[in-house]
VOVODO-551099 format. One record per atom (N, C-alpha, C, O): residue number from 0; atom name; x negated, y negated, z negated. Coordinates in pm, whole numbers. Atoms other than C-alpha are relative to their C-alpha. Last residue first. Layout:
% VOVODO-551099
PT:NUM:CA:X:Y:Z
...
//
This chain:
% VOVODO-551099
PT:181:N:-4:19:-137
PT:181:CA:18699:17093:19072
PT:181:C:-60:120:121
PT:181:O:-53:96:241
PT:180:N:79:-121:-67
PT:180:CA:18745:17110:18717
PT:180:C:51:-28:130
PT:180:O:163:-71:155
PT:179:N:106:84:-84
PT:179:CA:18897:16801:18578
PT:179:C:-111:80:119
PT:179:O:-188:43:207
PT:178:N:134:32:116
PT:178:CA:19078:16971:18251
PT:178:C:-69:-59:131
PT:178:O:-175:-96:82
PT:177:N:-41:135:49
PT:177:CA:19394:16989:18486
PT:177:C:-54:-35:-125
PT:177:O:2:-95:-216
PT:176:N:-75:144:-104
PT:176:CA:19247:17152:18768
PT:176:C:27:-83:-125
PT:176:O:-20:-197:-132
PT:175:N:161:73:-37
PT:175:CA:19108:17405:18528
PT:175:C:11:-152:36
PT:175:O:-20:-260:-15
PT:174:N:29:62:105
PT:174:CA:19489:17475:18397
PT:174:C:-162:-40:24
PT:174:O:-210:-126:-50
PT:173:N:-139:75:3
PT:173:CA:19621:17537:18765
PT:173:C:-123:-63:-141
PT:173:O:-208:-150:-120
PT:172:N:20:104:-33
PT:172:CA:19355:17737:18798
PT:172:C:36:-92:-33
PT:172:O:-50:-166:-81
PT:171:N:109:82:87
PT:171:CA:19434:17953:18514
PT:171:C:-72:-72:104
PT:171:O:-177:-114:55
PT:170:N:1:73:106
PT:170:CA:19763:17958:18651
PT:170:C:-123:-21:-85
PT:170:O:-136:-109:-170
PT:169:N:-50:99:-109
PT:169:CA:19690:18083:19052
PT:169:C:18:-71:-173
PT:169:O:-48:-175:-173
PT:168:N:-109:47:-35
PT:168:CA:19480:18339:18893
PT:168:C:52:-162:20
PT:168:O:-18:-262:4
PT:167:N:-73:77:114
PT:167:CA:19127:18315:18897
PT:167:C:174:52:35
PT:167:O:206:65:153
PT:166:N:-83:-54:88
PT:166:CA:18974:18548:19155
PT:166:C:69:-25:-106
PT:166:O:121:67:-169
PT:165:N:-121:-83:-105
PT:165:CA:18888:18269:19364
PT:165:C:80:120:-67
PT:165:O:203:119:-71
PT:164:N:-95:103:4
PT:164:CA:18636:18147:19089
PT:164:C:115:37:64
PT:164:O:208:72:-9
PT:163:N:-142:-56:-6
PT:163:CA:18437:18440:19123
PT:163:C:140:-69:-43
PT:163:O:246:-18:-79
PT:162:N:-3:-63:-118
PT:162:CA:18122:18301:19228
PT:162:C:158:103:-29
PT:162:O:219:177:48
PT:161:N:-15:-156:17
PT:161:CA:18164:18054:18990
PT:161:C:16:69:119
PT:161:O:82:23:213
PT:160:N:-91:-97:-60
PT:160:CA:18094:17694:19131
PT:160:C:-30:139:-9
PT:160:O:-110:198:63
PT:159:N:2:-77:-117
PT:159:CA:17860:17497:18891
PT:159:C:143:35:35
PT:159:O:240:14:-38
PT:158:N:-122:5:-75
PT:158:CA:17816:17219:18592
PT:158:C:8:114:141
PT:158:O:-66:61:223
PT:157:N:-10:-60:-126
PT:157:CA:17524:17258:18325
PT:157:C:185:46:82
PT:157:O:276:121:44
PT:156:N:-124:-54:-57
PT:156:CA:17515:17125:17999
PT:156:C:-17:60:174
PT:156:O:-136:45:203
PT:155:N:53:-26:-165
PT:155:CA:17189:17102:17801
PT:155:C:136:62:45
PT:155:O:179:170:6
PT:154:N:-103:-92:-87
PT:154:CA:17202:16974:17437
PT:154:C:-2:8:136
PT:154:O:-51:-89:195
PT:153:N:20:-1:-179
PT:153:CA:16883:16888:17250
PT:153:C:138:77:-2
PT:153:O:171:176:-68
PT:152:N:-120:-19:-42
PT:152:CA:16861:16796:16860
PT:152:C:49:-9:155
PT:152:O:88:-114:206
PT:151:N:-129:38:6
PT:151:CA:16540:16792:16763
PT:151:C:101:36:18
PT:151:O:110:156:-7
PT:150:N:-78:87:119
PT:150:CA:16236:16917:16827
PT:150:C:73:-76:32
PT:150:O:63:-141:136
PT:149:N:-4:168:31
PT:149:CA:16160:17130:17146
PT:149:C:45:31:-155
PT:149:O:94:128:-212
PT:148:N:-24:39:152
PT:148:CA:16053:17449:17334
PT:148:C:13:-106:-54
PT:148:O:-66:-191:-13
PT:147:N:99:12:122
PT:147:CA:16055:17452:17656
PT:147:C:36:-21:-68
PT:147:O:133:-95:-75
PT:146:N:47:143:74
PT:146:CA:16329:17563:17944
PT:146:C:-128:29:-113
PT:146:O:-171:140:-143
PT:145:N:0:-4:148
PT:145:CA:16381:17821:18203
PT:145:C:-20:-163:-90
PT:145:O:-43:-279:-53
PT:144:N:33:99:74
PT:144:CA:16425:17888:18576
PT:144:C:0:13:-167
PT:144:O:47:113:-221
PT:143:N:75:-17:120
PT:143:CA:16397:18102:18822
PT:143:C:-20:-144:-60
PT:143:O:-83:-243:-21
PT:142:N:222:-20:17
PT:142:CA:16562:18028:19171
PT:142:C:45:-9:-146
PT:142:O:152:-53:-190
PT:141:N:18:-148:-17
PT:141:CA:17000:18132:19183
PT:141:C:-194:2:14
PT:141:O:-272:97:26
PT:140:N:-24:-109:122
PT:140:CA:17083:17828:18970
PT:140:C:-33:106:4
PT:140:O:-48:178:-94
PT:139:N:-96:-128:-38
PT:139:CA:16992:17583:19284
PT:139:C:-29:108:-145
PT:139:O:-141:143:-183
PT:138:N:77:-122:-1
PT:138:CA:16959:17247:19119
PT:138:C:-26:111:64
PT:138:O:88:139:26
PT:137:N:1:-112:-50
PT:137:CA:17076:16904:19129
PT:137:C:-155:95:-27
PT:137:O:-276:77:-45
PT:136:N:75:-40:-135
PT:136:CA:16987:16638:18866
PT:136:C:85:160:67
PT:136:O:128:252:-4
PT:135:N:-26:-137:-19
PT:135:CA:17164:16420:18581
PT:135:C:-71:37:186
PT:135:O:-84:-32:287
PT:134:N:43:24:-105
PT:134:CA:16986:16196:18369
PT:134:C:97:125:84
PT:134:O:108:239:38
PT:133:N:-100:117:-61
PT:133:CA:17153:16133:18013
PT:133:C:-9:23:207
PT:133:O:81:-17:281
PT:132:N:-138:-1:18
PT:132:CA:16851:16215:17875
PT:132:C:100:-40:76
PT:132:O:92:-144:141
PT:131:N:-114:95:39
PT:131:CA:16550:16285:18041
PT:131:C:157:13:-60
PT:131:O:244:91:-21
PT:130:N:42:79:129
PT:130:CA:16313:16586:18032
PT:130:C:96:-119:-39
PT:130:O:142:-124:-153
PT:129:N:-131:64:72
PT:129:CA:16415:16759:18321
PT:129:C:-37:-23:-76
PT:129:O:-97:81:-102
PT:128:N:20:-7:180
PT:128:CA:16128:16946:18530
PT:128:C:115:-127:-25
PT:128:O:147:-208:61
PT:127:N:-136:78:73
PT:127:CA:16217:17052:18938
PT:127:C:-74:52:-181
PT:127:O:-108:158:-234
PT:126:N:-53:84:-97
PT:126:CA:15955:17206:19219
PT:126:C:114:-133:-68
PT:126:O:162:-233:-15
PT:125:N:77:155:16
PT:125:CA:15734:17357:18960
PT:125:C:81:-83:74
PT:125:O:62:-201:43
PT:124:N:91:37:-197
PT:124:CA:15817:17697:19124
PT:124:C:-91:-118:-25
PT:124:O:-195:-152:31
PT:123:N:142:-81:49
PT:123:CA:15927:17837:18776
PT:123:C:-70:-25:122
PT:123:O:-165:35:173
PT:122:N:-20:-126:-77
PT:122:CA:16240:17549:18799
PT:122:C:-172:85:-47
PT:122:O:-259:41:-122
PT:121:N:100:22:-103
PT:121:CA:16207:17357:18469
PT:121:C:51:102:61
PT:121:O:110:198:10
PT:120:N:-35:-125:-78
PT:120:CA:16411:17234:18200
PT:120:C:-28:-18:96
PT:120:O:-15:-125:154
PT:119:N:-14:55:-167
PT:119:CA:16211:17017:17956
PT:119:C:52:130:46
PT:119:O:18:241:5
PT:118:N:-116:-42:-100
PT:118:CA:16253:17088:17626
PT:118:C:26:-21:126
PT:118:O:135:-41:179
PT:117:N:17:-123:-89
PT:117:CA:15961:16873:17479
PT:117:C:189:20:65
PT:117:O:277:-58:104
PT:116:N:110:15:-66
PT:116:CA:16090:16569:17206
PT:116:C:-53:178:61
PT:116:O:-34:279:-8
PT:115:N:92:-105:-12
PT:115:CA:16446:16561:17086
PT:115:C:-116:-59:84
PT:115:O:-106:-155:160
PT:114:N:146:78:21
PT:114:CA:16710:16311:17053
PT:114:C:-81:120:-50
PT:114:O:-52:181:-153
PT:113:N:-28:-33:147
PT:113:CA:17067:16435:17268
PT:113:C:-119:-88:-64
PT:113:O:-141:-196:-9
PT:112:N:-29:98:105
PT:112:CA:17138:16478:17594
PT:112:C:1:18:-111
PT:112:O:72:102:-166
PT:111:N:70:7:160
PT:111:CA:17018:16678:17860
PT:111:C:69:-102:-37
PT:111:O:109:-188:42
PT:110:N:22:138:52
PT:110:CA:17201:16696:18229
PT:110:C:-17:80:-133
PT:110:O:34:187:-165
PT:109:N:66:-52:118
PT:109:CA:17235:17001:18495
PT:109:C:-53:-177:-37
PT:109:O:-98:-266:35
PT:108:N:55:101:60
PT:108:CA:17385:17047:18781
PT:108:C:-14:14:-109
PT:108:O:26:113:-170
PT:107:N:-51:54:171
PT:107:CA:17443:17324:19009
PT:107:C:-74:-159:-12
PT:107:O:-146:-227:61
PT:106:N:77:66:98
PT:106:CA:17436:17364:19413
PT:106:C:75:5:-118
PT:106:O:197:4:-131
PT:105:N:4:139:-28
PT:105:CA:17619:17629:19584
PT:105:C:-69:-69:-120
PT:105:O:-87:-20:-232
PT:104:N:-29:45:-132
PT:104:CA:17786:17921:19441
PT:104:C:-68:-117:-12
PT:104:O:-56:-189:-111
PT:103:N:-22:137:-37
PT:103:CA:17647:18047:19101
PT:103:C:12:31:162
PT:103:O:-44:120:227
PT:102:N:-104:55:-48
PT:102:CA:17640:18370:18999
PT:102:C:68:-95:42
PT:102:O:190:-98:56
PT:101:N:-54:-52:-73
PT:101:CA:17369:18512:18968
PT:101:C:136:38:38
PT:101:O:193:133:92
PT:100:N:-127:-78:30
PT:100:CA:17171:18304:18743
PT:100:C:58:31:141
PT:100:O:34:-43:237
PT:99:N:-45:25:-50
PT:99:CA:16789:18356:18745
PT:99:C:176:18:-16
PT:99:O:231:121:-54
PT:98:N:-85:-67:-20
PT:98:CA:16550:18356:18451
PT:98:C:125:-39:93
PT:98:O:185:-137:48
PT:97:N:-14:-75:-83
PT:97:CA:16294:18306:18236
PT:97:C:93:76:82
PT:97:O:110:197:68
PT:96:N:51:-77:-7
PT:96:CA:16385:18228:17873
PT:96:C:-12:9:186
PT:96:O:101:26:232
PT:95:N:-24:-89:-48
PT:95:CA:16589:17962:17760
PT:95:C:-126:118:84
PT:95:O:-208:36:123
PT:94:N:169:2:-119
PT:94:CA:16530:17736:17489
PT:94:C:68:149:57
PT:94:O:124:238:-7
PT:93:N:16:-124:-64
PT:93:CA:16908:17640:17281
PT:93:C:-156:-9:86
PT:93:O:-201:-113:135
PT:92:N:153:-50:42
PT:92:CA:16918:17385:17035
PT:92:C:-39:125:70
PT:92:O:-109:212:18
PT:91:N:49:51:116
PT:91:CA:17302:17325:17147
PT:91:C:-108:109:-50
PT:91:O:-97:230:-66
PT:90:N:104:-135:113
PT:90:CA:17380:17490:17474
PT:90:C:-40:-118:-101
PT:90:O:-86:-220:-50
PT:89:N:-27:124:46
PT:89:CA:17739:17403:17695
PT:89:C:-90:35:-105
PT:89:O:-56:118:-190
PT:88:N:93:52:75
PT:88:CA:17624:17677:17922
PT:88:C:-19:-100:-72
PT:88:O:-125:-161:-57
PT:87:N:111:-109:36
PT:87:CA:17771:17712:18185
PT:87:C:-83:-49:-129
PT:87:O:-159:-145:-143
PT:86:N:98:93:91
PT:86:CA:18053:17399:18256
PT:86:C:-67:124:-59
PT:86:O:-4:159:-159
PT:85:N:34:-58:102
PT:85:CA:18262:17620:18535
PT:85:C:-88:-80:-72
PT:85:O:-175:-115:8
PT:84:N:-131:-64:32
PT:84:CA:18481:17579:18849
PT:84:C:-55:-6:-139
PT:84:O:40:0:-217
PT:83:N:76:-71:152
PT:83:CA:18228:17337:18952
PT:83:C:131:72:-24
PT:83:O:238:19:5
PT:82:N:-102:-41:70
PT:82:CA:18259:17137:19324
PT:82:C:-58:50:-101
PT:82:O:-180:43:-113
PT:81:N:65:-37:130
PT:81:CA:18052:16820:19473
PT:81:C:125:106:-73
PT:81:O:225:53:-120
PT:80:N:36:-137:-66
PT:80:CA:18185:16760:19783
PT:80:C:-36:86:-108
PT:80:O:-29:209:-110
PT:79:N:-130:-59:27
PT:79:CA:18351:16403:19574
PT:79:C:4:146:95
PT:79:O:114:192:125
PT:78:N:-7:78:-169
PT:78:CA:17970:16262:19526
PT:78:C:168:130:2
PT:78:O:177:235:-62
PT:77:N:63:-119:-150
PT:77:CA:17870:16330:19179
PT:77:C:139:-27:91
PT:77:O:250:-73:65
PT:76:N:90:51:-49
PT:76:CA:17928:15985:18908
PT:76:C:-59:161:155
PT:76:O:-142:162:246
PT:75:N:-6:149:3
PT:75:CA:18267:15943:18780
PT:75:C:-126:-3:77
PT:75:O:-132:-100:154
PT:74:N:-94:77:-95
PT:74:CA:18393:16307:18826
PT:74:C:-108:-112:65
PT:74:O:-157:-109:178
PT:73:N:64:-32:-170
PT:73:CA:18066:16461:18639
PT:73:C:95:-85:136
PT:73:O:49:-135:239
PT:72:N:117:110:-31
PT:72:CA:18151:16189:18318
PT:72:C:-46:114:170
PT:72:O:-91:65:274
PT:71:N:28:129:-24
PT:71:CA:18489:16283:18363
PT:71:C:-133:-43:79
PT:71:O:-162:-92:188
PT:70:N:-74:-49:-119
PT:70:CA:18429:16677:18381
PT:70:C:44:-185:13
PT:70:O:10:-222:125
PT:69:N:106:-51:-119
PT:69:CA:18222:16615:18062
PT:69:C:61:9:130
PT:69:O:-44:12:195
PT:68:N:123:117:-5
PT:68:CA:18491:16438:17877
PT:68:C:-129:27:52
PT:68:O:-201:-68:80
PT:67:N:-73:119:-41
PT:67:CA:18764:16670:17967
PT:67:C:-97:-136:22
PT:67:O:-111:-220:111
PT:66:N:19:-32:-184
PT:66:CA:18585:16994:17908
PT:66:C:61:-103:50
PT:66:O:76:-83:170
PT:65:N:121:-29:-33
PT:65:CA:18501:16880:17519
PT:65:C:-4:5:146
PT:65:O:-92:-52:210
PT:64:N:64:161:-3
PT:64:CA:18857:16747:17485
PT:64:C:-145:3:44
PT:64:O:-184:-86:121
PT:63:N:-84:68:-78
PT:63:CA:18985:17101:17591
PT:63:C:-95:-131:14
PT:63:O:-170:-164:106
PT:62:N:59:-50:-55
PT:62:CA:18724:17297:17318
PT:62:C:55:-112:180
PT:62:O:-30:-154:258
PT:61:N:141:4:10
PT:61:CA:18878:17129:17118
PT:61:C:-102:1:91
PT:61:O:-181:-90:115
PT:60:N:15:159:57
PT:60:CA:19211:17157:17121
PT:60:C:-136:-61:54
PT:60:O:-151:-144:144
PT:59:N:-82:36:117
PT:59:CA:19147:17549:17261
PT:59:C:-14:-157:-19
PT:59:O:-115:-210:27
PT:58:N:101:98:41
PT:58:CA:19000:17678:17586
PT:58:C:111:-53:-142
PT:58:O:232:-33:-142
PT:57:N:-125:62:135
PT:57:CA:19044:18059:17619
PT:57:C:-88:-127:-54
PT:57:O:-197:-132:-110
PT:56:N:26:0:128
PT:56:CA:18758:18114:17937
PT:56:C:129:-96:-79
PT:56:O:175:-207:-54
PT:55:N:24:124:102
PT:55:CA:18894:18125:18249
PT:55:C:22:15:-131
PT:55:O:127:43:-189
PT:54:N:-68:74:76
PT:54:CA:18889:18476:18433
PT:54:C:-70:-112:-75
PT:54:O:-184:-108:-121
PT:53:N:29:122:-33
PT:53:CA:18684:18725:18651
PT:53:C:111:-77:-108
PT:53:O:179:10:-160
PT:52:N:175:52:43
PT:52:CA:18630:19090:18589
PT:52:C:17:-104:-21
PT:52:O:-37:-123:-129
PT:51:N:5:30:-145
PT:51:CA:18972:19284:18543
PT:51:C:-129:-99:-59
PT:51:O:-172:-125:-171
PT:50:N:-16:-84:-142
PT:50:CA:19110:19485:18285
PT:50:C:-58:-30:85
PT:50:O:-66:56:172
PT:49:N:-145:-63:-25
PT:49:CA:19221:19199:18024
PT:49:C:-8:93:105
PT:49:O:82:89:190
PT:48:N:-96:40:102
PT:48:CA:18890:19087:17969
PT:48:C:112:51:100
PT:48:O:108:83:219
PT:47:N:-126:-88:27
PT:47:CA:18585:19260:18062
PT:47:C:87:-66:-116
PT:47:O:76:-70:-239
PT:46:N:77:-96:186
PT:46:CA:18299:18971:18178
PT:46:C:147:78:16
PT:46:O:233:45:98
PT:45:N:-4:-143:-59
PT:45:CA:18284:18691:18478
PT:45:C:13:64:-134
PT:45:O:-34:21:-239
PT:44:N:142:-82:64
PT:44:CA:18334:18277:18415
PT:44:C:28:208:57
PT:44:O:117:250:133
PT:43:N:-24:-139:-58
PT:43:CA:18554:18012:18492
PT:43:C:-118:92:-49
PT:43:O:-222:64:-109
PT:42:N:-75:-50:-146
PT:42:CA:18625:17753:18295
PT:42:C:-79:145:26
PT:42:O:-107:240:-47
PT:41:N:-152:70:-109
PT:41:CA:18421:17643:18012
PT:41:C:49:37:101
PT:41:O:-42:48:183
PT:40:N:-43:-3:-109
PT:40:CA:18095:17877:17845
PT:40:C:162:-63:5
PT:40:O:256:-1:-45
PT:39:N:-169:-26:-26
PT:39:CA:17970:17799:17499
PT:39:C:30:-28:164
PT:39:O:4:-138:213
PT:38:N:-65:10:-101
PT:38:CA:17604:17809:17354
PT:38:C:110:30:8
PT:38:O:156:112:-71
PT:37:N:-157:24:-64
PT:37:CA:17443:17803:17055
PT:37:C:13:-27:115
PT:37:O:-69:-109:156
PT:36:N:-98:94:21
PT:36:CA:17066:17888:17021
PT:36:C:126:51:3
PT:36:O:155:167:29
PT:35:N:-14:-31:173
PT:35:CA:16883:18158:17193
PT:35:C:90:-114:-21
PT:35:O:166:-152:69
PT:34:N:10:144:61
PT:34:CA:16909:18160:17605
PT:34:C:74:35:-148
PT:34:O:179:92:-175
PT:33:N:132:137:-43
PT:33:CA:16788:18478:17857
PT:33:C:6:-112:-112
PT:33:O:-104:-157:-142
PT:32:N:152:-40:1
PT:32:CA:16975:18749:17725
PT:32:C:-100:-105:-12
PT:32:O:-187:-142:-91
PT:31:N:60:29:-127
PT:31:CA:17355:18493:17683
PT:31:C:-165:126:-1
PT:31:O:-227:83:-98
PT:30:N:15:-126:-12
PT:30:CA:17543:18564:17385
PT:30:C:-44:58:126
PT:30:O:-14:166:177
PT:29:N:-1:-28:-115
PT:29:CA:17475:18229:17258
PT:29:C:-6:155:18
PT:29:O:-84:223:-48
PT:28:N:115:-66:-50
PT:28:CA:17570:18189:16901
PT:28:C:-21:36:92
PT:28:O:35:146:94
PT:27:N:45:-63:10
PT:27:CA:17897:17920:16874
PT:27:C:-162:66:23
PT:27:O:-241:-8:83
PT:26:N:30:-133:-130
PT:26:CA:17915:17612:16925
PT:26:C:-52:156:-66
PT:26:O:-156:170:-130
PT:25:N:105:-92:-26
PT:25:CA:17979:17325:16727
PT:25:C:63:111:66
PT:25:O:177:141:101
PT:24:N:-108:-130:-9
PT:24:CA:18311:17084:16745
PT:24:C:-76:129:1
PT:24:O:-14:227:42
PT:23:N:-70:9:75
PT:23:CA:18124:16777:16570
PT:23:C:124:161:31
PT:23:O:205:220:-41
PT:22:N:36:-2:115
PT:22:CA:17820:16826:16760
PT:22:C:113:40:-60
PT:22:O:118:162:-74
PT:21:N:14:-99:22
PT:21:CA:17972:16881:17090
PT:21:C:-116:47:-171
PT:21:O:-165:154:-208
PT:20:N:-125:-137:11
PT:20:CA:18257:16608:17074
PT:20:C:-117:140:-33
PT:20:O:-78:218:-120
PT:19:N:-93:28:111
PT:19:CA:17970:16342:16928
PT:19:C:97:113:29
PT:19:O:120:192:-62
PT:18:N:96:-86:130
PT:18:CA:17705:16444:17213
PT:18:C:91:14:-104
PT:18:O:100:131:-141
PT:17:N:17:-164:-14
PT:17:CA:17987:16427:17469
PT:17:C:-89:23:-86
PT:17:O:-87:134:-138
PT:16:N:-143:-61:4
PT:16:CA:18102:16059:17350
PT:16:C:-18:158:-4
PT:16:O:31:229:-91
PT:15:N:-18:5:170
PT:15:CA:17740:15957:17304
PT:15:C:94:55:-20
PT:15:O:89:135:-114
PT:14:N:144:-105:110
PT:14:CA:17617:16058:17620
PT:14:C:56:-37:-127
PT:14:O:20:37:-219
PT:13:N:-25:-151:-19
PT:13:CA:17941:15840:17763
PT:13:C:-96:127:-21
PT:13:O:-48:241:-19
PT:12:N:-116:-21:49
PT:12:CA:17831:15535:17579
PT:12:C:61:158:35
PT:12:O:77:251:-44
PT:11:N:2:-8:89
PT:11:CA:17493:15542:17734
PT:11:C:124:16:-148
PT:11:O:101:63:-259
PT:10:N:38:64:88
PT:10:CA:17581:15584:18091
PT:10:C:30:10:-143
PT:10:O:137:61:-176
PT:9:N:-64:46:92
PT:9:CA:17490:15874:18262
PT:9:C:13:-133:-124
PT:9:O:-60:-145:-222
PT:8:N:-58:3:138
PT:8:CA:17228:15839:18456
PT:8:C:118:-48:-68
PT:8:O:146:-165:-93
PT:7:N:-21:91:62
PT:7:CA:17159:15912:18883
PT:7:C:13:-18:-149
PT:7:O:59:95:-163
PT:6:N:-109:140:-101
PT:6:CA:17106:16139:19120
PT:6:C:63:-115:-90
PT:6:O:158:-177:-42
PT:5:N:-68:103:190
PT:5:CA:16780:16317:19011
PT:5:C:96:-85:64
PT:5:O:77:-174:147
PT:4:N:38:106:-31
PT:4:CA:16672:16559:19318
PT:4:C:71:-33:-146
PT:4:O:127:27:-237
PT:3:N:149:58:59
PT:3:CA:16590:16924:19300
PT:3:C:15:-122:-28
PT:3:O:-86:-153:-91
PT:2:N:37:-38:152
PT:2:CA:16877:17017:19535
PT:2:C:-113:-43:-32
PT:2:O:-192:-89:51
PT:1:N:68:-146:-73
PT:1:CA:16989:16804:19842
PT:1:C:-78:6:-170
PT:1:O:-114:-76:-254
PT:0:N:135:27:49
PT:0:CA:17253:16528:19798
PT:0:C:-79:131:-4
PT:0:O:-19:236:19
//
């Protein structure tokens, strides 16, 4: 499917399941420049841990069931080309700021859920706005983007391929693979 587009909605039961795990298991303070709020990175990711750049984020109980039931609901409905080493950005009440990521491979995705009014996430081209719940749309991660300000309770997940996924070891694949990561 070609970026920008809306490919279909989550159904209503499964928005409830992932709003309910990421309420009830909150999120830390984003330690992101660009995005305030909570946020929590899944799978793969970049940063100084043990020496070396690339590695899967320590997923706990929790944190597990959370990447299990999102990685479903992406299974069940994006087309089986469709890969993600990484859930970016799992953001409760978060507005993001201006701003490209640079590390994404290949198309992202990106779904809202929650009950809020505004927050729309927008490319800065105009070419792509998000406002729906539940809805999920391609993106490319590496154009400018940001979100608006809102009321309520807004969460914004986002699914991609880490650009340093490959440097995983062969066991924290292993354990991606078997949270649904693809």
């Amino acid at each position: 499917a070609p970026v920008n587009t809306k490919l279909t909605v989550l159904p209503f039961a499964v928005q409830s399941m992932i709003t309910a795990a990421v309420l009830t298991l909150g999120l830390p303070p984003s330690s992101r420049a660009a995005v305030t709020g909570q946020s929590l990175c899944l799978g793969a990711t970049f940063g100084k841990r043990g020496g070396r750049g690339a590695f899967a984020t320590p997923i706990n109980g929790g944190h597990r069931h959370l990447a299990q039931l999102i990685n479903v609901a992406v299974l069940m409905t994006m087309p089986r080309s469709f890969e993600w080493t990484s859930l970016q950005q799992v953001s409760l009440k978060s507005v993001s700021t201006p701003h490209c990521d640079t590390n994404n491979v290949g198309p992202s995705l990106i779904f809202l859920l929650g009950e809020f009014t505004g927050g729309a996430f927008q490319l800065t081209d105009g070419s792509l706005s998000v406002s729906d719940c539940g809805a999920l749309h391609l993106f490319d991660g590496r154009l400018e983007h940001s979100s608006t300000p809102f009321e309520g309770t807004r969460i914004s997940i986002i699914a991609f391929q880490h650009s340093s996924a490959d440097q995983l070891t062969l066991r924290e694949r292993d354990e991606l693979a078997s949270m649904g990561f693809r």
